[in-house]
Each structure stands twice: as structure tokens, then as C-alpha cells.
VEXVO-708902 format. One record per atom (N, C-alpha, C, O): x, y, z; residue number from 0; residue in three letters; atom name. Coordinates in steps of 0.05 Angstrom, whole numbers, plus 32768, in hexadecimal, padded with zeros to 4 digits. Layout:
// VEXVO-708902
ATOM     X     Y     Z  seq  type  atom
ATOM     X     Y     Z  NUM   ala    CA
...
// end
This chain:
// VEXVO-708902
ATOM     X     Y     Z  seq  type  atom
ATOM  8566  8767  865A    0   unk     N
ATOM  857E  875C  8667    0   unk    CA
ATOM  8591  8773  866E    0   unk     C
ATOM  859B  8782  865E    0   unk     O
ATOM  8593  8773  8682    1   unk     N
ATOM  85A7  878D  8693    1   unk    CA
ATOM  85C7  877D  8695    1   unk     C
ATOM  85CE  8768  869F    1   unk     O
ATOM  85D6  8796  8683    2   unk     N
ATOM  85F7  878D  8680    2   unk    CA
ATOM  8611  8790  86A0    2   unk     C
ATOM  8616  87A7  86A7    2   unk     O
ATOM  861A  8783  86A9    3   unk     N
ATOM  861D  878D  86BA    3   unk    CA
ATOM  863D  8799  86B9    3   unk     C
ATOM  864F  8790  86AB    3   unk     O
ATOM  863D  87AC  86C9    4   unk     N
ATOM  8654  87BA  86C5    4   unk    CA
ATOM  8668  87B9  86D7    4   unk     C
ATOM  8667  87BC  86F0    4   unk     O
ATOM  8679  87B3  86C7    5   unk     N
ATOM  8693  87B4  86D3    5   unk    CA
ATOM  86A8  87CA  86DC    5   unk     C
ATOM  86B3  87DA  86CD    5   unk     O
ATOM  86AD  87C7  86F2    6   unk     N
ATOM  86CB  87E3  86F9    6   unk    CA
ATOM  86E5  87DD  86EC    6   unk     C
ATOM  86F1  87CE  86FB    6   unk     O
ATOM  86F8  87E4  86D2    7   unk     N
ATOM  870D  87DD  86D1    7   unk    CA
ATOM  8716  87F1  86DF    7   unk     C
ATOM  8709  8806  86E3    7   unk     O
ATOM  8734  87EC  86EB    8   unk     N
ATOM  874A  87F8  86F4    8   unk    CA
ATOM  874C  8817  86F0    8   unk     C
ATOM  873B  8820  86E2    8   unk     O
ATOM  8758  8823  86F6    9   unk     N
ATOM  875B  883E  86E8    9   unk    CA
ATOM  8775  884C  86F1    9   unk     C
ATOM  8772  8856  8707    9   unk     O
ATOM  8793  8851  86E3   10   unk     N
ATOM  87A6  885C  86EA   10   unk    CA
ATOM  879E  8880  86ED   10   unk     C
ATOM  878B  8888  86DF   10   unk     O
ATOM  87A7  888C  86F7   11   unk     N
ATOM  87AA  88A5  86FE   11   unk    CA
ATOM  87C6  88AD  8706   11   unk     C
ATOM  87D6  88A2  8715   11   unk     O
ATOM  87C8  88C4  86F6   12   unk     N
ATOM  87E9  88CA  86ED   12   unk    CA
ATOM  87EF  88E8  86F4   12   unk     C
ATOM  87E4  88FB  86E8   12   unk     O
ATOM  87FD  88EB  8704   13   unk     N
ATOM  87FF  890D  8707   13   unk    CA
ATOM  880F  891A  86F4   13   unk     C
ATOM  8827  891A  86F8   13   unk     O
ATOM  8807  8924  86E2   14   unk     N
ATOM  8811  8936  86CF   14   unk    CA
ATOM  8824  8943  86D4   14   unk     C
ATOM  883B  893C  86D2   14   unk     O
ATOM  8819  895E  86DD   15   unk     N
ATOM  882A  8970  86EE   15   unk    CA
ATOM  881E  8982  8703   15   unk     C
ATOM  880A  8991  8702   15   unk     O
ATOM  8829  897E  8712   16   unk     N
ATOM  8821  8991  8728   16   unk    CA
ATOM  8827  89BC  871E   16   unk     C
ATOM  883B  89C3  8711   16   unk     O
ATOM  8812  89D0  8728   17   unk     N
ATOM  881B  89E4  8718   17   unk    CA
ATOM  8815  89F4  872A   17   unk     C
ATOM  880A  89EC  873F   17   unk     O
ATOM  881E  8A19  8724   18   unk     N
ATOM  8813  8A23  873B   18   unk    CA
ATOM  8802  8A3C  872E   18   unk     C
ATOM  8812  8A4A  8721   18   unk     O
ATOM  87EF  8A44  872E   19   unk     N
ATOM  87EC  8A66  8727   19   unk    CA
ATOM  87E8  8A73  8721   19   unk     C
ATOM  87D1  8A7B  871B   19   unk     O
ATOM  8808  8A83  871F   20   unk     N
ATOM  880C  8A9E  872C   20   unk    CA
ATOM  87F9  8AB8  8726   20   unk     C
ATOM  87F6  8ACD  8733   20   unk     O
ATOM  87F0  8AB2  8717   21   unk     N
ATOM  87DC  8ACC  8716   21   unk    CA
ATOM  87C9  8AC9  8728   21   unk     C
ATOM  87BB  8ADD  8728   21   unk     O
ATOM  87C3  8ABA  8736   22   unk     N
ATOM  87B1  8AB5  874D   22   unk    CA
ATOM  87C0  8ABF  876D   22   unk     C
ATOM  87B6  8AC4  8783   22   unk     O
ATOM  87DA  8AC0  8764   23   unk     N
ATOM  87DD  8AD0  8783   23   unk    CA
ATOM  87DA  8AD9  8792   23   unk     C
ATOM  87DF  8AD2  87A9   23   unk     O
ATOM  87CF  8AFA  8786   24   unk     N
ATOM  87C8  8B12  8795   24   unk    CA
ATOM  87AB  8B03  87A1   24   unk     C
ATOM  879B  8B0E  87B1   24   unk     O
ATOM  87A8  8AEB  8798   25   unk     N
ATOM  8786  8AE7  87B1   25   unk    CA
ATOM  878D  8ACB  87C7   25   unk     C
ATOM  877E  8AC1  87D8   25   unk     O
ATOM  87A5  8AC5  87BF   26   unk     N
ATOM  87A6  8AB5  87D1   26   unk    CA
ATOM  87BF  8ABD  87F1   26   unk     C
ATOM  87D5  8AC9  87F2   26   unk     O
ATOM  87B3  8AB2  8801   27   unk     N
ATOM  87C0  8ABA  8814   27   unk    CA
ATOM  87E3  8AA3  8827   27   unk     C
ATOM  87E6  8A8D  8831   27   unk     O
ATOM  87F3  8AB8  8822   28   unk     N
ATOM  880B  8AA2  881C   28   unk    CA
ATOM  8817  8A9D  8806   28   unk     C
ATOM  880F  8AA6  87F0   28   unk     O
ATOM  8826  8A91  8809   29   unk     N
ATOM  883F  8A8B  87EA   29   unk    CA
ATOM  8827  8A7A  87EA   29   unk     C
ATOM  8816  8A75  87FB   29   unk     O
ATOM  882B  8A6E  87C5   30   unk     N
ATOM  881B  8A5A  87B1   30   unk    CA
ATOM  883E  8A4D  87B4   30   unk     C
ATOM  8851  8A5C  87B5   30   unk     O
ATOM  8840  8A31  87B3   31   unk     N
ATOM  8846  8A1B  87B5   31   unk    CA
ATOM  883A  8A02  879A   31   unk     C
ATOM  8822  8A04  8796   31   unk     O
ATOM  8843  89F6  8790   32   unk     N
ATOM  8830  89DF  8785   32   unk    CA
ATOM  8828  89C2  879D   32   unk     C
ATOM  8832  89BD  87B3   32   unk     O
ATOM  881A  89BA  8794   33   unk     N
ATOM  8805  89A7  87A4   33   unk    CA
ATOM  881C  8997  87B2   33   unk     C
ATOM  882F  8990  87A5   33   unk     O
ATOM  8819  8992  87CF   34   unk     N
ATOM  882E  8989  87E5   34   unk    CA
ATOM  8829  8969  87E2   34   unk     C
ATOM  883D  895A  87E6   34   unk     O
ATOM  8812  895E  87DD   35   unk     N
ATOM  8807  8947  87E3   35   unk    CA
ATOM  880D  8938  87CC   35   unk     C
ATOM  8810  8920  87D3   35   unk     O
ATOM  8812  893B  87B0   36   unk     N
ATOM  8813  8934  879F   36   unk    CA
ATOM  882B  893C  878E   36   unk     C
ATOM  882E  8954  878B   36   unk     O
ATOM  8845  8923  877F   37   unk     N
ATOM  8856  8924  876F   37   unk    CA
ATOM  8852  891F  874E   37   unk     C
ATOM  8845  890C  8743   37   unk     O
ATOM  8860  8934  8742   38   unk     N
ATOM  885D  8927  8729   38   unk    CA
ATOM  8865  8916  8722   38   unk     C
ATOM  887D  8912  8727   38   unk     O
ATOM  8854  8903  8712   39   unk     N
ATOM  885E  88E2  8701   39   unk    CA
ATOM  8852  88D8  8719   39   unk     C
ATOM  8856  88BF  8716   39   unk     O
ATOM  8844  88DB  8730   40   unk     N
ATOM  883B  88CA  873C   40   unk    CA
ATOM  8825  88B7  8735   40   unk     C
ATOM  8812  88C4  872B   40   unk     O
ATOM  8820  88A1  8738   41   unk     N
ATOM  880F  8891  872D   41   unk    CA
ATOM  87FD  8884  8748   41   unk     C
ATOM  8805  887C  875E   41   unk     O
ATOM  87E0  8884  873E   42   unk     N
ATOM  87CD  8872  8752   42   unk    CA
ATOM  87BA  8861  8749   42   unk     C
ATOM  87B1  8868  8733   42   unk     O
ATOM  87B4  8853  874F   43   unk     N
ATOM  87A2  883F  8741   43   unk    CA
ATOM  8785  883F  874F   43   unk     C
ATOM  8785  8844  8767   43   unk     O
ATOM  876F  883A  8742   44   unk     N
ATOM  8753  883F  8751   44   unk    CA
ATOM  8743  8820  8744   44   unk     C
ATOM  873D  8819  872E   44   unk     O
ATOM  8742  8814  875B   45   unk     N
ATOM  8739  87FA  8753   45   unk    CA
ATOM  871C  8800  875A   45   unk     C
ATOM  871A  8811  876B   45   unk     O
ATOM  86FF  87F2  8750   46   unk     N
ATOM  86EF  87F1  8753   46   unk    CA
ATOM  86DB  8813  875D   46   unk     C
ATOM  86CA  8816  876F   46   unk     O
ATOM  86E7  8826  874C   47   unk     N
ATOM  86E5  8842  874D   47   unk    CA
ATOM  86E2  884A  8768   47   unk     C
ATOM  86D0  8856  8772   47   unk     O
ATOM  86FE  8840  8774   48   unk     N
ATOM  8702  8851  8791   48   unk    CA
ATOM  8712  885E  8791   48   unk     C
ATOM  8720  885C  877D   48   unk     O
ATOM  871B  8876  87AC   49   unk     N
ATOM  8739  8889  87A2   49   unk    CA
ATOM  8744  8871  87AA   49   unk     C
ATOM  873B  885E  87B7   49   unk     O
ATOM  875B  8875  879E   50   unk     N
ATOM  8776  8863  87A9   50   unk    CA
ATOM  8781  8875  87BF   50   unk     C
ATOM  8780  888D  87C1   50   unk     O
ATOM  878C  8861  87CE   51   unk     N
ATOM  879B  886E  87E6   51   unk    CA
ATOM  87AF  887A  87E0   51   unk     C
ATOM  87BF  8872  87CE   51   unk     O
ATOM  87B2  8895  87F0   52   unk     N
ATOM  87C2  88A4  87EC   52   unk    CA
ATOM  87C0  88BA  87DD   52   unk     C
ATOM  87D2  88CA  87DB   52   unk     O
ATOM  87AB  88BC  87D3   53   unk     N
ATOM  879E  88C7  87BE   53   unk    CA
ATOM  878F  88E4  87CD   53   unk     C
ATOM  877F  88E3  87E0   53   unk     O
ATOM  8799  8901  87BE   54   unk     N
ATOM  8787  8914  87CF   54   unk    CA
ATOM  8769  890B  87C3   54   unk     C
ATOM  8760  88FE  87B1   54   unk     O
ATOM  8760  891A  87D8   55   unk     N
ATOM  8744  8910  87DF   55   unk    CA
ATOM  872A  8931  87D6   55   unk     C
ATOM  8712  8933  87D4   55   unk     O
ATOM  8743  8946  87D3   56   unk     N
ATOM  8734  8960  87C1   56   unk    CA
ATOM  8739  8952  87A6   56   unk     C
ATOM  8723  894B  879D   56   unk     O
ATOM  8744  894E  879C   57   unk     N
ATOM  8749  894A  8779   57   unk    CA
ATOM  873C  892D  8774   57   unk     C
ATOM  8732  892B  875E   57   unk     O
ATOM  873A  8918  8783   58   unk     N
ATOM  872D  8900  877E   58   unk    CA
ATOM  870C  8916  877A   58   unk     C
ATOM  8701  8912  8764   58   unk     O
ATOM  8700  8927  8789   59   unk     N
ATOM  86E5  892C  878B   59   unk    CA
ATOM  86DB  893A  8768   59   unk     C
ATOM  86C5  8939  875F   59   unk     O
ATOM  86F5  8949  875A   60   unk     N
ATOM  86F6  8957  8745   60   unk    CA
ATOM  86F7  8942  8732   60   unk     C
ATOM  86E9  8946  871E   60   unk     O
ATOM  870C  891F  8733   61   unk     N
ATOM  870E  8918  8720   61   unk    CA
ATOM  86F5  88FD  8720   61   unk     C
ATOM  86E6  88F4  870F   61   unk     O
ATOM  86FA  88F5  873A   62   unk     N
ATOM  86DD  88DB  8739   62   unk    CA
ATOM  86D1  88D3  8721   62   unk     C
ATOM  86D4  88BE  8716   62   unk     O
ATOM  86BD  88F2  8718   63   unk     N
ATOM  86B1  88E0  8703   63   unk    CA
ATOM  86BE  88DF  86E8   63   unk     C
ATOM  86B6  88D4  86D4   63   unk     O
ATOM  86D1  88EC  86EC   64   unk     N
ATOM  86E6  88D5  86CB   64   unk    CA
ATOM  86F1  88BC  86C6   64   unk     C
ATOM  86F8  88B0  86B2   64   unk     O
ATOM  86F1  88B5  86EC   65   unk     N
ATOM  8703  88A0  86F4   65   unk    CA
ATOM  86E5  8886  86EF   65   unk     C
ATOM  86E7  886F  86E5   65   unk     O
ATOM  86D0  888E  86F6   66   unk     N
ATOM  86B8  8882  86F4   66   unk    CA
ATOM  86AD  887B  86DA   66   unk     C
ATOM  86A1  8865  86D9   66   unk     O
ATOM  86AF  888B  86C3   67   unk     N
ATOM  86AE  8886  86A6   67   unk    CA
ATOM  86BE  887A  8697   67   unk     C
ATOM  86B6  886C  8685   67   unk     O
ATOM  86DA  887F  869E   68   unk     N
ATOM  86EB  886D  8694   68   unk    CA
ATOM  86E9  8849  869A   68   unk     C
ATOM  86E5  8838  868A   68   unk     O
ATOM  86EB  8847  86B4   69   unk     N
ATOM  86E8  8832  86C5   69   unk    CA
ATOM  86D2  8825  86BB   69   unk     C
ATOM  86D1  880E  86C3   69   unk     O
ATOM  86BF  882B  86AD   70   unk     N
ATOM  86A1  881F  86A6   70   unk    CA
ATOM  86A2  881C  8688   70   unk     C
ATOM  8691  8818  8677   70   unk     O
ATOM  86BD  8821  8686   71   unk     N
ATOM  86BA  881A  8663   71   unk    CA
ATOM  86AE  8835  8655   71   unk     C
ATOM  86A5  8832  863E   71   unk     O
ATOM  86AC  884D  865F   72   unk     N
ATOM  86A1  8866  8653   72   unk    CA
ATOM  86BB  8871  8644   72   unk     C
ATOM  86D1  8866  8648   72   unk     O
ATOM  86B8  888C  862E   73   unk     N
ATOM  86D5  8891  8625   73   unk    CA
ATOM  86C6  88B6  8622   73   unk     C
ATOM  86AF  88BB  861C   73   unk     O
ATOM  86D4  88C4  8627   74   unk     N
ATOM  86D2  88E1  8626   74   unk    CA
ATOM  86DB  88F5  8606   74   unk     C
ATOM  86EE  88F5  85F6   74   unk     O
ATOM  86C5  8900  8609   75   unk     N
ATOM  86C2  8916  85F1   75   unk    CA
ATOM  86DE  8924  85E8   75   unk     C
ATOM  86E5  8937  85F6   75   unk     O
ATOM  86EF  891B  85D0   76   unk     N
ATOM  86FF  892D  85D6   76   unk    CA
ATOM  8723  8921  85DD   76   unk     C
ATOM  8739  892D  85D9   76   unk     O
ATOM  871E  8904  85EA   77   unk     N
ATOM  8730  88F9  85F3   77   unk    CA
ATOM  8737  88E5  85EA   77   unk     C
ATOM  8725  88D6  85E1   77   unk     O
ATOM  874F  88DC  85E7   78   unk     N
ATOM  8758  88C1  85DC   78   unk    CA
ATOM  8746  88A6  85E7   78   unk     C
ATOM  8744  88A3  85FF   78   unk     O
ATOM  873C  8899  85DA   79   unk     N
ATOM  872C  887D  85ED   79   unk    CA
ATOM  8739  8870  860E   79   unk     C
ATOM  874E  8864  8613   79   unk     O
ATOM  8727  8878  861C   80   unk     N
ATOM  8734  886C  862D   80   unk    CA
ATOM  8742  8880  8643   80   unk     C
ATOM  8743  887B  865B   80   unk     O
ATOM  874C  8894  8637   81   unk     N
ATOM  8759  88A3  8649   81   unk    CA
ATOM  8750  88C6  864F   81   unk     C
ATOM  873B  88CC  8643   81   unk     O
ATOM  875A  88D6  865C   82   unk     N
ATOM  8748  88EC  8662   82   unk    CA
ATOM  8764  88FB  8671   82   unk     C
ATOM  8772  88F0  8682   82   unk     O
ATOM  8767  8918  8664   83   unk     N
ATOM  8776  892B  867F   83   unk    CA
ATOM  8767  8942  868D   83   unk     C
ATOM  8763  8957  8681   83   unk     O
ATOM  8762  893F  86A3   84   unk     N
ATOM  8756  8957  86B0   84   unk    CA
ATOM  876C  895C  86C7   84   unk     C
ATOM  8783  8952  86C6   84   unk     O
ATOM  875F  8970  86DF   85   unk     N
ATOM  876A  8972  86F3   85   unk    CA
ATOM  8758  897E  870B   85   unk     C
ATOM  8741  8985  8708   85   unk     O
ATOM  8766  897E  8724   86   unk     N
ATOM  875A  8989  8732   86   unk    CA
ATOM  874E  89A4  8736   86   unk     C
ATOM  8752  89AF  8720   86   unk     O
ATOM  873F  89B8  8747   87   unk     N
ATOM  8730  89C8  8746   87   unk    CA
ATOM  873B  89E0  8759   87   unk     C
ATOM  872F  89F5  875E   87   unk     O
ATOM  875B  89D6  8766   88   unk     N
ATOM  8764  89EF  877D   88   unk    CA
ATOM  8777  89FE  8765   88   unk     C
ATOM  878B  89F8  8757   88   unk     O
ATOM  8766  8A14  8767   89   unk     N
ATOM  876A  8A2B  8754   89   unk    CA
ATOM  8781  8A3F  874D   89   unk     C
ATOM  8785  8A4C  8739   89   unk     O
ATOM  8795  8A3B  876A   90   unk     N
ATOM  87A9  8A49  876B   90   unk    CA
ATOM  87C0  8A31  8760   90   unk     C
ATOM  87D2  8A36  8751   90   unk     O
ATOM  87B9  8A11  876C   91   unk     N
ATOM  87D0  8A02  8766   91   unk    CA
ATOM  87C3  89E5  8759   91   unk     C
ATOM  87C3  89CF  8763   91   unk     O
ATOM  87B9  89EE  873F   92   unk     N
ATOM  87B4  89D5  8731   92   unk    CA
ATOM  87C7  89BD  872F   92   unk     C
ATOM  87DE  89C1  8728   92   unk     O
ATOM  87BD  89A5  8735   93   unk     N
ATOM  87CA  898B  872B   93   unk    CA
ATOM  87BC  897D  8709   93   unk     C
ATOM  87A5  8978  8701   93   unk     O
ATOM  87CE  897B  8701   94   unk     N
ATOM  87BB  896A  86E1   94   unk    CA
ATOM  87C0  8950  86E8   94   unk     C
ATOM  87D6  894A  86F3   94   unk     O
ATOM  87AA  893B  86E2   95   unk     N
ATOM  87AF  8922  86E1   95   unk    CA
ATOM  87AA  890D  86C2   95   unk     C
ATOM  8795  890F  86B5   95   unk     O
ATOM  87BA  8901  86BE   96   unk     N
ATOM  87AF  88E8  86A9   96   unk    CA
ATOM  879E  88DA  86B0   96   unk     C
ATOM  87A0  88DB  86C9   96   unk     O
ATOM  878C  88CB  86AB   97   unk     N
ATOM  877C  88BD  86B4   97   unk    CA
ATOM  8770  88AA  86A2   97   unk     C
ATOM  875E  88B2  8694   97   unk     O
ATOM  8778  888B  869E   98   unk     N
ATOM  8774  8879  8691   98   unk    CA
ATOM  876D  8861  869A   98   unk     C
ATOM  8776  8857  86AF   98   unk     O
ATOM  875E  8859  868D   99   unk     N
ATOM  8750  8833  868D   99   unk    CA
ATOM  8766  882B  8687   99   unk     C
ATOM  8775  8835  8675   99   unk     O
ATOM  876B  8818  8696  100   unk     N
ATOM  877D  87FE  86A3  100   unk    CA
ATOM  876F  87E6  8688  100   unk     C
ATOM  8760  87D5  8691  100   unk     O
ATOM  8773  87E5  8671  101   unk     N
ATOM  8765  87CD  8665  101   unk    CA
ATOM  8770  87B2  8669  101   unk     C
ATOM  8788  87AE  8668  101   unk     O
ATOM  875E  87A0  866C  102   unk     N
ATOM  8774  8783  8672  102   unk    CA
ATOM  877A  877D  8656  102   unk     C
ATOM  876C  8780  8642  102   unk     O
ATOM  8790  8774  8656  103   unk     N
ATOM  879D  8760  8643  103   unk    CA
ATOM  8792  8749  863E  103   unk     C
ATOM  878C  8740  8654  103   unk     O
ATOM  878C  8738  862C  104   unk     N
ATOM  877B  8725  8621  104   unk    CA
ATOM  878D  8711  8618  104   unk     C
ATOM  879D  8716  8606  104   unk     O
ATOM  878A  86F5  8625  105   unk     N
ATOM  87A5  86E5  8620  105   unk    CA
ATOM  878B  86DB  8605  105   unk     C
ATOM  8773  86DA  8604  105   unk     O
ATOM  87A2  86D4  85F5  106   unk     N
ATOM  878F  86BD  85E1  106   unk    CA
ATOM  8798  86A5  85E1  106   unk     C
ATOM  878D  8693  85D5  106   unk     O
// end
């Protein structure tokens, strides 16, 4: 008998946006933190899609956490349920939270 799986919700939380600086001398131009994204910003990913509005480099870095969580998976290391990583642009990292949406259970 094959279980079938469900997508819960999944909040995604911008931590903080960061920049750096020791990466300067290779990048070309002032370093800035990430233009596209605020901190405390919040997105929701229903049925493990990006949410709109959502960059679309850092959705590619975080996907499969957003996919494990969402499936009822929990990460090595991490509180149940939740996970912090971030994106992969090297000069101007974003950190994100990233948690299962659990439903509430009326009794």
C-alpha cells in the first residue's frame, strides 16, 4: 500500500539580508545587500511552488528544504519542522527561516 503524500504549506522568512566584505576585491562594483529581498519578509509556498515574488536564484538554493519540510521530512541538526539556510550569491548572502505551516487540529 503506497502512502500518499501530502504538500503542507511552508513559511519562508528572511532573516537577514548581509554583505561580504571580504569578497570585494573580486567583485566588480560596490557590494550592496540583496535589492529584491527585505528583512522580516515573509512568503508562503503552497504545494512546493516559489511563491510569488519570490527570487528565483535563492528559491533554486533553497527548494529542496522547502520540499522536505512540506512532505513531513525534518533536517539533521534542526529543530522539527524547521531549517535555516541561505542563498548561494557569495558576495551578498540572504539567510532564510524556513518552516512547515502545521495545521491546527480542532477537536
Amino acid at each position: 500500500m503506497t502512502q500518499q503524500v501530502v504538500n503542507a504549506p511552508v513559511r519562508i522568512t528572511v532573516l537577514r539580508r548581509t554583505v561580504f566584505e571580504e569578497s570585494s576585491p573580486c567583485k566588480a562594483g560596490k557590494i550592496a545587500p540583496c535589492e529584491r529581498l527585505e528583512d522580516g519578509q515573509v512568503f508562503v509556498s503552497k504545494g512546493a511552488n516559489m511563491p510569488e515574488g519570490f527570487c528565483s536564484w535563492a528559491w533554486a538554493d533553497i527548494q529542496k528544504y522547502v520540499l522536505t519540510l512540506g512532505r513531513g521530512g525534518n533536517l539533521i541538526g534542526a529543530k522539527h519542522g524547521t531549517f535555516v539556510t541561505c542563498c548561494t550569491d557569495g558576495y551578498r548572502p540572504v539567510f532564510f527561516l524556513v518552516e512547515r505551516m502545521e495545521e491546527q487540529r480542532q477537536s
